[in-house]
N, C-alpha and C positions, 0 to 999 in steps of 0.2 A: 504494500500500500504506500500510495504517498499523500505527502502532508504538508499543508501552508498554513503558519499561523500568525496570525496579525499581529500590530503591530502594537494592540494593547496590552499583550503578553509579553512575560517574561523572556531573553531570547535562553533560558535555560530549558523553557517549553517543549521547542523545538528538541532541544538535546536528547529527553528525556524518550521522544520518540525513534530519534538517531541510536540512542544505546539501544534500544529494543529490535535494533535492525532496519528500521522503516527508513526511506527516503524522506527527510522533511528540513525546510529552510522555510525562513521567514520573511514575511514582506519586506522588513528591513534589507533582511540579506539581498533583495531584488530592486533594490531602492526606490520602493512603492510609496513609502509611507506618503499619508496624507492624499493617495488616492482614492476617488469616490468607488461605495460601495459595489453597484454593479460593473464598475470595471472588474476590482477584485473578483466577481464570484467571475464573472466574464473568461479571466485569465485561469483559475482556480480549476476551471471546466475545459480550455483547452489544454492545461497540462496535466488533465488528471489528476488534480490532488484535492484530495479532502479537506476544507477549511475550517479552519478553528479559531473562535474569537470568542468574547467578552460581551459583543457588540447584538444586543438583543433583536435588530432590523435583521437582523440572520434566520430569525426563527418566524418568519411574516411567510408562511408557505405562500400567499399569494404574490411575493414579488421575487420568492426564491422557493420555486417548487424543490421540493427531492428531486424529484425522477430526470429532473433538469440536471444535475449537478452529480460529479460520484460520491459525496457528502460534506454533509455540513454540520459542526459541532457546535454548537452553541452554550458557552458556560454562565453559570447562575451560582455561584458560590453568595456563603453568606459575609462574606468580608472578601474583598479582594486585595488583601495582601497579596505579598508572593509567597510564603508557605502553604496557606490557603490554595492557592489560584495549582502549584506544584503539586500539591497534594492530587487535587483532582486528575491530574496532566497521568500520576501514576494511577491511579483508578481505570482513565479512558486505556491505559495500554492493558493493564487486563483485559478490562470488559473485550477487547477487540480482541484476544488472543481465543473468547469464546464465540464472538459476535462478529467479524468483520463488516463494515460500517458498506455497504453497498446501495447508492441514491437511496437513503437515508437520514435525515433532520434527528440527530443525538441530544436534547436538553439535558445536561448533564449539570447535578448541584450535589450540596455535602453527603446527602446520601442517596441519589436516586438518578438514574439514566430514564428518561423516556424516548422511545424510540420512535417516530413518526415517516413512513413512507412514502 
């Protein structure tokens, strides 16, 4: 699987799915930042990577279908610090080691994945 994660995240985010094996670099890395939304899922869908943000317009299925996208994570933690926000980054790599995320919408918070197709 590959992975893009914005740029309101930690760039350890990324890493955390780089140890797990996964291909994943971050907006920063591509020097996106500060570009509008539907670019990013835009680009996100041409390179096949699954996006992952903070950024709740992520989870509006009607302007970011699933089935448009190879997924989308959207995190909801109840603080967003960076241990918080970390913490959950190793949650998603489990969950995906049972689940792979496939044109899928992930709502992902401290204790619960909901999965929307």
């Amino acid at each position: 699987m590959r992975f893009k994660t914005d740029e309101n995240l930690p760039e350890e985010f990324a890493d955390i799915f780089r140890m797990a094996g996964w291909d994943a670099i971050s907006v920063v890395d591509q020097q996106l930042g500060g570009t509008a939304d539907p670019k990013i899922a835009r680009i996100c869908s041409t390179e096949s990577r699954v996006f992952i943000t903070l950024d709740l317009g992520f989870a509006d299925i009607r302007s970011y279908p699933p089935t448009e996208y190879p997924g989308i994570i959207v995190l909801r933690p109840s603080q967003q610090d960076k241990p918080s926000v970390l913490a959950i980054a190793n949650r998603i790599v489990m969950a995906l080691h049972d689940h792979p995320i496939n044109h899928e919408l992930w709502i992902v918070d401290d204790r619960r994945i909901r999965i929307r197709s």
